[in-house]
NUDRENDREN-674595 format. One record per residue: residue in three letters; chain; x negated, z, y of N, C-alpha, C in turn. Coordinates in nm, 2 decimals, decimal comma. Layout:
NUDRENDREN-674595
+------+-------+--------+--------+--------+--------+--------+--------+--------+--------+--------+
: rest : kette :   n_c1 :   n_c3 :   n_c2 :  ca_c1 :  ca_c3 :  ca_c2 :   c_c1 :   c_c3 :   c_c2 :
+------+-------+--------+--------+--------+--------+--------+--------+--------+--------+--------+
:  Ala :     A :      X :      Z :      Y :      X :      Z :      Y :      X :      Z :      Y :
...
+------+-------+--------+--------+--------+--------+--------+--------+--------+--------+--------+
This chain:
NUDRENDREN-674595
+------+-------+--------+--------+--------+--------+--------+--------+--------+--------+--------+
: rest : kette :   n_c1 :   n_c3 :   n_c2 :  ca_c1 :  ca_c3 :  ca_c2 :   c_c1 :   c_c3 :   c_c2 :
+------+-------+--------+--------+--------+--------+--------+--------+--------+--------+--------+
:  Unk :     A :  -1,71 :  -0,89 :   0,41 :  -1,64 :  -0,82 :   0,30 :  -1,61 :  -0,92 :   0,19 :
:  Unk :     A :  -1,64 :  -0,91 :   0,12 :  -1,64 :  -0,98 :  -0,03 :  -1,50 :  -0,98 :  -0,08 :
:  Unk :     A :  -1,42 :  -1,10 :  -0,08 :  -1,29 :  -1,16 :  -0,13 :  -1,25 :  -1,04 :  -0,23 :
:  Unk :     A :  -1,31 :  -1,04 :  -0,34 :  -1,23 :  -0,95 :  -0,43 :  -1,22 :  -0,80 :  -0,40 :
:  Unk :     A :  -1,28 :  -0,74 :  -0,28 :  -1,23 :  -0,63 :  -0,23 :  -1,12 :  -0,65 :  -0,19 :
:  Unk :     A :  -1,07 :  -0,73 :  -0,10 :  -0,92 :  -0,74 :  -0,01 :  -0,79 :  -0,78 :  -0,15 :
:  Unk :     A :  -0,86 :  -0,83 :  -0,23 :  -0,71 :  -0,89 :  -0,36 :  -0,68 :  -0,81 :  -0,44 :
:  Unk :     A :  -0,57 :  -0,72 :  -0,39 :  -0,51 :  -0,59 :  -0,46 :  -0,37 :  -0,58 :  -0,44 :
:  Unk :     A :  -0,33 :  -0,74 :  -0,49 :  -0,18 :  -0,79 :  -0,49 :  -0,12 :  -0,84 :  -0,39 :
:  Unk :     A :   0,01 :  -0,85 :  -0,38 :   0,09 :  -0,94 :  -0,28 :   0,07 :  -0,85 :  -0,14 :
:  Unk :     A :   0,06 :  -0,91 :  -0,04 :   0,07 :  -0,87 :   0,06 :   0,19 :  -0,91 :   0,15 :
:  Unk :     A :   0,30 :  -0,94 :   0,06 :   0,46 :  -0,93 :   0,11 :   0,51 :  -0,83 :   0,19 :
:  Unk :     A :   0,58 :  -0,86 :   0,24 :   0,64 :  -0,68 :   0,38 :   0,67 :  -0,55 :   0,26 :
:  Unk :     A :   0,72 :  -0,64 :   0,16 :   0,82 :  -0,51 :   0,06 :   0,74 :  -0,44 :  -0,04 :
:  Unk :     A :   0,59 :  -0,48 :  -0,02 :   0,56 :  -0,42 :  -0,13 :   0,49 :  -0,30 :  -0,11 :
:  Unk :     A :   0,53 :  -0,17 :  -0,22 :   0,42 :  -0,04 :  -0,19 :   0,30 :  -0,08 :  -0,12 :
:  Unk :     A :   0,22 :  -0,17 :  -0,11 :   0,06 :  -0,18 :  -0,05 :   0,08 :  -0,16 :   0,09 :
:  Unk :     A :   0,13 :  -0,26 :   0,16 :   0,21 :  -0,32 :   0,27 :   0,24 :  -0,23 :   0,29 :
:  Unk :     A :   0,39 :  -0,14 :   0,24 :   0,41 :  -0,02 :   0,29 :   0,28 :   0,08 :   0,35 :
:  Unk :     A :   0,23 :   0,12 :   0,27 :   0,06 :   0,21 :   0,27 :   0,02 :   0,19 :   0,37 :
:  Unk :     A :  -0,01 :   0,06 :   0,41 :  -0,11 :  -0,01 :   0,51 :  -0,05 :   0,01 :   0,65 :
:  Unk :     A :   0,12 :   0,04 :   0,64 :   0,18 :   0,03 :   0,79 :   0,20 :   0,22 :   0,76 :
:  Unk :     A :   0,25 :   0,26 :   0,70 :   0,23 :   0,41 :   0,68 :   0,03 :   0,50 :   0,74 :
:  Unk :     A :  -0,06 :   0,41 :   0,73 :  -0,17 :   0,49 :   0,79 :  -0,18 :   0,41 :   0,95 :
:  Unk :     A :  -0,10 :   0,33 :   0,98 :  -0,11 :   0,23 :   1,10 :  -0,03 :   0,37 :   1,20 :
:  Unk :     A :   0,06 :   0,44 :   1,12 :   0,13 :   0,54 :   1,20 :   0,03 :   0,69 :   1,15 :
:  Unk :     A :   0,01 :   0,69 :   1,37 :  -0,09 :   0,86 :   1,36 :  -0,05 :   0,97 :   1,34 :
:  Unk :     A :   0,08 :   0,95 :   1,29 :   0,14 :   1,09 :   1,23 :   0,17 :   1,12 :   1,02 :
:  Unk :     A :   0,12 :   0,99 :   0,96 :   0,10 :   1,01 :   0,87 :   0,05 :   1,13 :   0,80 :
:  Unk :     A :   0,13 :   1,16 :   0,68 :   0,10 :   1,32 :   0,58 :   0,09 :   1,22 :   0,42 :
:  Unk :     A :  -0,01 :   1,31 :   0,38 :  -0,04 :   1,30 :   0,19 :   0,12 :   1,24 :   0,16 :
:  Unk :     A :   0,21 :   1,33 :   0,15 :   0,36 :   1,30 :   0,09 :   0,41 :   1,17 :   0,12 :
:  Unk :     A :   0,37 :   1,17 :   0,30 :   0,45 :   1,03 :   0,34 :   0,36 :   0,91 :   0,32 :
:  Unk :     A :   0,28 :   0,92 :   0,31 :   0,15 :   0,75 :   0,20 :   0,21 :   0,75 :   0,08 :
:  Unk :     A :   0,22 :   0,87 :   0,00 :   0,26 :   0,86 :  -0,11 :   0,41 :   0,79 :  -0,19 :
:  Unk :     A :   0,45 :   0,88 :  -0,07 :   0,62 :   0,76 :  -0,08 :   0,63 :   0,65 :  -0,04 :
:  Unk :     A :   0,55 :   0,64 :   0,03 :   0,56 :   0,46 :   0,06 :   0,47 :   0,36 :  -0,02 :
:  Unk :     A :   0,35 :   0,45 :  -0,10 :   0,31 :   0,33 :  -0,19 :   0,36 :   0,37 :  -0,33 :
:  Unk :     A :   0,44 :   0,45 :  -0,33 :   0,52 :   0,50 :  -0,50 :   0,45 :   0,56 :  -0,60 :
:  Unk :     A :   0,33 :   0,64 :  -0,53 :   0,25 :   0,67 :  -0,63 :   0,25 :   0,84 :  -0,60 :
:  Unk :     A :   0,20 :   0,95 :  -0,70 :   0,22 :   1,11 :  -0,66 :   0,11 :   1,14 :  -0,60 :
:  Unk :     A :   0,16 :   1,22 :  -0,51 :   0,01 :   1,31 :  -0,38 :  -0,12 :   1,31 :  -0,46 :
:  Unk :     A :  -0,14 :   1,33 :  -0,57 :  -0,30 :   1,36 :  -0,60 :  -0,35 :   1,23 :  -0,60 :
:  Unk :     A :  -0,28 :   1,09 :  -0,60 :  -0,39 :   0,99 :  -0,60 :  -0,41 :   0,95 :  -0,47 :
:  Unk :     A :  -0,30 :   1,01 :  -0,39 :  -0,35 :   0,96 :  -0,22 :  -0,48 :   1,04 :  -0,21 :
:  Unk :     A :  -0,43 :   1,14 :  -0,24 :  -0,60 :   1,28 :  -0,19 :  -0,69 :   1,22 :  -0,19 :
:  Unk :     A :  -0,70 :   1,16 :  -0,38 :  -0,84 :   1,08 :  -0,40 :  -0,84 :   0,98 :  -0,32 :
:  Unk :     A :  -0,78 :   0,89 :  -0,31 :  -0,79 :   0,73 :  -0,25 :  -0,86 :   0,80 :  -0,08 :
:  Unk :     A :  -0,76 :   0,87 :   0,00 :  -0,79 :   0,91 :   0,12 :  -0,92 :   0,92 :   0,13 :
:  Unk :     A :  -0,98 :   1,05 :   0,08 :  -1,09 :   1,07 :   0,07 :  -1,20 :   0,96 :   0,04 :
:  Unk :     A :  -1,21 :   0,88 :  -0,04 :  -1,29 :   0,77 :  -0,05 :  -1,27 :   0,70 :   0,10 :
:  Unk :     A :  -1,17 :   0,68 :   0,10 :  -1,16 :   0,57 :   0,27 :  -1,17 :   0,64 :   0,42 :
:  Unk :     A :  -1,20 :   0,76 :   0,40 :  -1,24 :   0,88 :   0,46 :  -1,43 :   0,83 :   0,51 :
:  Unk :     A :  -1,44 :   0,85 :   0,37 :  -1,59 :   0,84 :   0,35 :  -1,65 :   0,70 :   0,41 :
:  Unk :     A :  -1,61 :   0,61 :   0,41 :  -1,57 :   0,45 :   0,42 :  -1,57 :   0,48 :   0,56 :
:  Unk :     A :  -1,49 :   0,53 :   0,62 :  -1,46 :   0,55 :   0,76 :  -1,38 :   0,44 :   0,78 :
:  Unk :     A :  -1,28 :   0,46 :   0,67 :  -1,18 :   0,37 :   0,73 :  -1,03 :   0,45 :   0,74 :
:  Unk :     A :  -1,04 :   0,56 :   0,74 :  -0,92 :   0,65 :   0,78 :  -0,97 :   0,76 :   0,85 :
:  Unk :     A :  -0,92 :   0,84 :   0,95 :  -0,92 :   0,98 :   0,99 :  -0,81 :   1,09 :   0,97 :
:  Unk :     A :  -0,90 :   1,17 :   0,92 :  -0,79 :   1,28 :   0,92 :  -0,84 :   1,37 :   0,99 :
:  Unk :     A :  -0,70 :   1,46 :   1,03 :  -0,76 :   1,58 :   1,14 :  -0,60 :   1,70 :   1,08 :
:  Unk :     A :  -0,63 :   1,77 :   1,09 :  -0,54 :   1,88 :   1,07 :  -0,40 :   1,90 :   1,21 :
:  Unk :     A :  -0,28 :   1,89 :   1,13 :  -0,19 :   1,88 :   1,17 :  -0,17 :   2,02 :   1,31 :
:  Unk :     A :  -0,17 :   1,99 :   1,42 :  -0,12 :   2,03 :   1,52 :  -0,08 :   2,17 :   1,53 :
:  Unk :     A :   0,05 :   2,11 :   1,46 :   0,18 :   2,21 :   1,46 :   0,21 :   2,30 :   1,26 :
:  Unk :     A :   0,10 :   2,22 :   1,22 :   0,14 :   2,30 :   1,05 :  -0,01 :   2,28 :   1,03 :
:  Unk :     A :  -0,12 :   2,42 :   1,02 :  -0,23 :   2,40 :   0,99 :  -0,26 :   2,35 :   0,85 :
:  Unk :     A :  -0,16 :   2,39 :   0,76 :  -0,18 :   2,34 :   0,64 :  -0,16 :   2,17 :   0,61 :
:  Unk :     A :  -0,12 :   2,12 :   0,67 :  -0,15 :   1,99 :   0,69 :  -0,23 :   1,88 :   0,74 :
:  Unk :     A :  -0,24 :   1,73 :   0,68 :  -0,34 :   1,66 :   0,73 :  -0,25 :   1,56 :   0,83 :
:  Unk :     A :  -0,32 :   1,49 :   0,91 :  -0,24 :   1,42 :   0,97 :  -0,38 :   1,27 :   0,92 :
:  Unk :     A :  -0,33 :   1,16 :   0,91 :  -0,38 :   1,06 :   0,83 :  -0,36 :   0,93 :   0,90 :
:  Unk :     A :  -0,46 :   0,84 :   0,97 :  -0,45 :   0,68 :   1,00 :  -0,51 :   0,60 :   1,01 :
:  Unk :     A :  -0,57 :   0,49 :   1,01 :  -0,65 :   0,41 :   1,01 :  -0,73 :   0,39 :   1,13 :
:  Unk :     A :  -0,88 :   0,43 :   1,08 :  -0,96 :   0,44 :   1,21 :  -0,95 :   0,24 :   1,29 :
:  Unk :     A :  -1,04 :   0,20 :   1,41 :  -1,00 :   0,10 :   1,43 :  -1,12 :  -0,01 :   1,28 :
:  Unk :     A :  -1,20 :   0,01 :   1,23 :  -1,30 :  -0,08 :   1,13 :  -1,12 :  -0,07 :   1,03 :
:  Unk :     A :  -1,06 :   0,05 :   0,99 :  -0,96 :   0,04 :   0,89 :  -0,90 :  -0,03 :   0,91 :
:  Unk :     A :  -0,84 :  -0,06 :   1,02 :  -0,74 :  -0,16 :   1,08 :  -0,81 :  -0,36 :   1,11 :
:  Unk :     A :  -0,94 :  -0,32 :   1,10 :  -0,98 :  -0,46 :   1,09 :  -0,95 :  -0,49 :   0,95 :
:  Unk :     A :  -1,02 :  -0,37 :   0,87 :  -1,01 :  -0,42 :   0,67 :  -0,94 :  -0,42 :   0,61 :
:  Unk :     A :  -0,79 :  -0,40 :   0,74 :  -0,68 :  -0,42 :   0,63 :  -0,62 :  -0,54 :   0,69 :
:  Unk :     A :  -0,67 :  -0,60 :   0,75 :  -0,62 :  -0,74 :   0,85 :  -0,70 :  -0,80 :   0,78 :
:  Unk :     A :  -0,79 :  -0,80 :   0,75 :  -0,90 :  -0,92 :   0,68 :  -0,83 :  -0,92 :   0,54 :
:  Unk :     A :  -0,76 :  -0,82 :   0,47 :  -0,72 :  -0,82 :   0,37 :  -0,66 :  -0,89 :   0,31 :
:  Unk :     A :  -0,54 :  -0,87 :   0,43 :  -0,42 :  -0,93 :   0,44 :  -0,46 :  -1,08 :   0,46 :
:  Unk :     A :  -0,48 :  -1,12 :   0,58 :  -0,58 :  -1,26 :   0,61 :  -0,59 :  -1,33 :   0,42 :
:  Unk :     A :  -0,75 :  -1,26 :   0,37 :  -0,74 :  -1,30 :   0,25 :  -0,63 :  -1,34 :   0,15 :
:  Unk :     A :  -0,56 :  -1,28 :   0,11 :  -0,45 :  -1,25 :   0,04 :  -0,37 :  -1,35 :   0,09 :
:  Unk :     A :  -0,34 :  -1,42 :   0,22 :  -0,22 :  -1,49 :   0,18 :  -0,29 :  -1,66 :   0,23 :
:  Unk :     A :  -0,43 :  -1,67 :   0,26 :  -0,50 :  -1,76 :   0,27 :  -0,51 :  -1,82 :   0,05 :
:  Unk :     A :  -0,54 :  -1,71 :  -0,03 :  -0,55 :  -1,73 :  -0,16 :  -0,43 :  -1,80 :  -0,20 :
:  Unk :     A :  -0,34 :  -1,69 :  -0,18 :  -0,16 :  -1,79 :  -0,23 :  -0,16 :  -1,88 :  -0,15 :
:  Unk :     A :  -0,23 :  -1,92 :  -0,05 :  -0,17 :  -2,08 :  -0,03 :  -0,27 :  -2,19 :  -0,07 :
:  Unk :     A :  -0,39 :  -2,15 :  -0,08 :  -0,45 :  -2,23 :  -0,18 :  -0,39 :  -2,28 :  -0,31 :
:  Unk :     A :  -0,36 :  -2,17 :  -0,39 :  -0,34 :  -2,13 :  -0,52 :  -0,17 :  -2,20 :  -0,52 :
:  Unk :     A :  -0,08 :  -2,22 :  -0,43 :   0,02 :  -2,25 :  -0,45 :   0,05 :  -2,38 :  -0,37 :
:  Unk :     A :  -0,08 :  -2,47 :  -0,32 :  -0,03 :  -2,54 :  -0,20 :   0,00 :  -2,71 :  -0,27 :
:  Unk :     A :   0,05 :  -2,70 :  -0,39 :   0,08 :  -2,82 :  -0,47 :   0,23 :  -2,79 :  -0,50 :
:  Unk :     A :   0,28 :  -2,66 :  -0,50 :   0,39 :  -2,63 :  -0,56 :   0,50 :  -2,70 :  -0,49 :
:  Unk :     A :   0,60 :  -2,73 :  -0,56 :   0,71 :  -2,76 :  -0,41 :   0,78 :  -2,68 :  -0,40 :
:  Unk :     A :   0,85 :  -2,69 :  -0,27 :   0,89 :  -2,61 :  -0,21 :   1,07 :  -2,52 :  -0,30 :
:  Unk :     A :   1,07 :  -2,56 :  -0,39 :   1,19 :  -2,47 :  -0,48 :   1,15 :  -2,41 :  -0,57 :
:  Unk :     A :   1,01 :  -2,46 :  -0,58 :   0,93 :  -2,36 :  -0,70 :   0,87 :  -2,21 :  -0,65 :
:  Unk :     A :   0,85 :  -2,25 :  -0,44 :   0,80 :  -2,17 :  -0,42 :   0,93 :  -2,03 :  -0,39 :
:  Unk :     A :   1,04 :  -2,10 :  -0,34 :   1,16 :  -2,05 :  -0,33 :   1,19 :  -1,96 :  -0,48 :
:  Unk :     A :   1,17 :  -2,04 :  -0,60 :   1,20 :  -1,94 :  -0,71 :   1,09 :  -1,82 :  -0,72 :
:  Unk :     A :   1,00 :  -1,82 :  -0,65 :   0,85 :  -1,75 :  -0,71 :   0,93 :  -1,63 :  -0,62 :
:  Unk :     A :   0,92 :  -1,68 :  -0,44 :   0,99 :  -1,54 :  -0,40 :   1,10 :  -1,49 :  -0,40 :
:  Unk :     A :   1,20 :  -1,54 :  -0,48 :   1,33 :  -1,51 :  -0,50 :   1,30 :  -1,39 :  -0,61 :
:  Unk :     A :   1,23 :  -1,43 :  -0,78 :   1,17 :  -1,36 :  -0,88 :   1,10 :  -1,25 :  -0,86 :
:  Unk :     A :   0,99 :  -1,28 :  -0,74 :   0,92 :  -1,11 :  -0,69 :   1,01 :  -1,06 :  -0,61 :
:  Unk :     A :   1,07 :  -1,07 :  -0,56 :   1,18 :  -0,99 :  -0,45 :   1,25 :  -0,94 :  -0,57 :
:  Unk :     A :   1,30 :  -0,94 :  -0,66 :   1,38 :  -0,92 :  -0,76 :   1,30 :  -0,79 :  -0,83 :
:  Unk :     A :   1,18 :  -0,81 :  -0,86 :   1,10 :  -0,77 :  -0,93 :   1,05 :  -0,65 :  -0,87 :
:  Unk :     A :   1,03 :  -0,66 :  -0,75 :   0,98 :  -0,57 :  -0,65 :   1,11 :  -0,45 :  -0,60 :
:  Unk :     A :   1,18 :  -0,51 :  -0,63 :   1,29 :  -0,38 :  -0,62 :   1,31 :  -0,33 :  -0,72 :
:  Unk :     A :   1,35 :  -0,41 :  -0,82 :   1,35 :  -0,31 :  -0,96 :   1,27 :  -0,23 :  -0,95 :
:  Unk :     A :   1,08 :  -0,25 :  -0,95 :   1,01 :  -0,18 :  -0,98 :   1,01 :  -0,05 :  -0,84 :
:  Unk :     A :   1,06 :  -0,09 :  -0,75 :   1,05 :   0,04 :  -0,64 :   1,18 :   0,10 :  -0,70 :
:  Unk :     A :   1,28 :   0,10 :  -0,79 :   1,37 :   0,17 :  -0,78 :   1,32 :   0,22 :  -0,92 :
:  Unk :     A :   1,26 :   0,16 :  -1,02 :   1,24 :   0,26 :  -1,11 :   1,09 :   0,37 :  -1,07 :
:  Unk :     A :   1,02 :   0,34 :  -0,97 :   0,91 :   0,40 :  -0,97 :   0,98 :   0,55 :  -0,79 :
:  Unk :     A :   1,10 :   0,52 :  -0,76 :   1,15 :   0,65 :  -0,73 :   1,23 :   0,70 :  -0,78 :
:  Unk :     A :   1,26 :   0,68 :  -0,87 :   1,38 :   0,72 :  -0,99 :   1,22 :   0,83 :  -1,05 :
:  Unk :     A :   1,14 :   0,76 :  -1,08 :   1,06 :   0,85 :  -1,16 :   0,97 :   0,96 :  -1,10 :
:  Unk :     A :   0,97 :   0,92 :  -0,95 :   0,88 :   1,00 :  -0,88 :   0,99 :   1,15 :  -0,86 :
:  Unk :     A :   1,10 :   1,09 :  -0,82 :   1,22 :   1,20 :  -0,80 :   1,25 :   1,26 :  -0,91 :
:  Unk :     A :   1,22 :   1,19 :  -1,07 :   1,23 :   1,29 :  -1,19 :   1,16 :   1,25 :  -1,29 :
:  Unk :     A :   1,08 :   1,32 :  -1,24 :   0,99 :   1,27 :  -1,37 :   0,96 :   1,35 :  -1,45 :
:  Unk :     A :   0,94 :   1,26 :  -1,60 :   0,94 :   1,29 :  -1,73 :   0,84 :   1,41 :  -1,81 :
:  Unk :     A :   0,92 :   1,48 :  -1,90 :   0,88 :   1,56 :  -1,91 :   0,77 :   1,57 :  -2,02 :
:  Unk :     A :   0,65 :   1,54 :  -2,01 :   0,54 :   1,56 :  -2,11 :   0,57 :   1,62 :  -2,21 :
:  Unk :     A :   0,62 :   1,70 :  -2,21 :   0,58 :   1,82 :  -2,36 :   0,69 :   1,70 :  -2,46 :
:  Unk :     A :   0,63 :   1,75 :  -2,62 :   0,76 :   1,67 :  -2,69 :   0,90 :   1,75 :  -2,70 :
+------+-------+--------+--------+--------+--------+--------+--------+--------+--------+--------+
């Protein structure tokens, strides 16, 4: 798999991606619940799903107990390509950071931890009400 497929940001525990990735790891995953956990609205899971669908790196099968539902998880190749990902991803930051010292690196994750909440609290603040188009 070619590096710049897996580098689609931090692969820290807190971040929406991370979220996503442990949200399809669970075989009872729904559209809503990927969506809340990477902070983004149901129609870009649909698309995303579907592509990784195609990929054969998720399965979906219709929910059980609510026909109208999908149930959504990482087949086992999805569970390799998101381990190679991750792999990638924090093999890069330590390349990329392996001169820093160690209070620079302490400020970097102290700043994204900072950053990473703000932006999860403004991106459910807006999921929960969001803005109204018209002027």
């Amino acid at each position: 798999m070619p590096v710049g497929n897996c580098w689609r940001g931090s692969t820290s525990r807190t971040t929406p991606i991370a979220n996503g990735i442990r949200a399809l790891e669970n075989p009872w995953s729904t559209r809503p619940t990927i969506a809340q956990a990477l902070r983004v609205e149901s129609p870009h899971v649909t698309r995303t799903v579907a592509k990784l669908e195609r990929q054969e790196l998720v399965e979906r099968v219709r929910d059980p107990d609510d026909g109208r539902a999908w149930r959504i998880w990482l087949t086992p190749r999805g569970t390799e390509v998101a381990q190679v990902c991750v792999r990638v991803n924090l093999e890069l930051f330590g390349v990329a950071m392996a001169d820093w010292a160690p209070e620079e690196r302490a400020d970097l994750a102290r700043l994204l931890g900072k950053l990473s909440e703000d932006m999860n609290a403004l991106m459910a603040e807006r999921l929960d009400h969001p803005a109204d188009p018209r002027p």
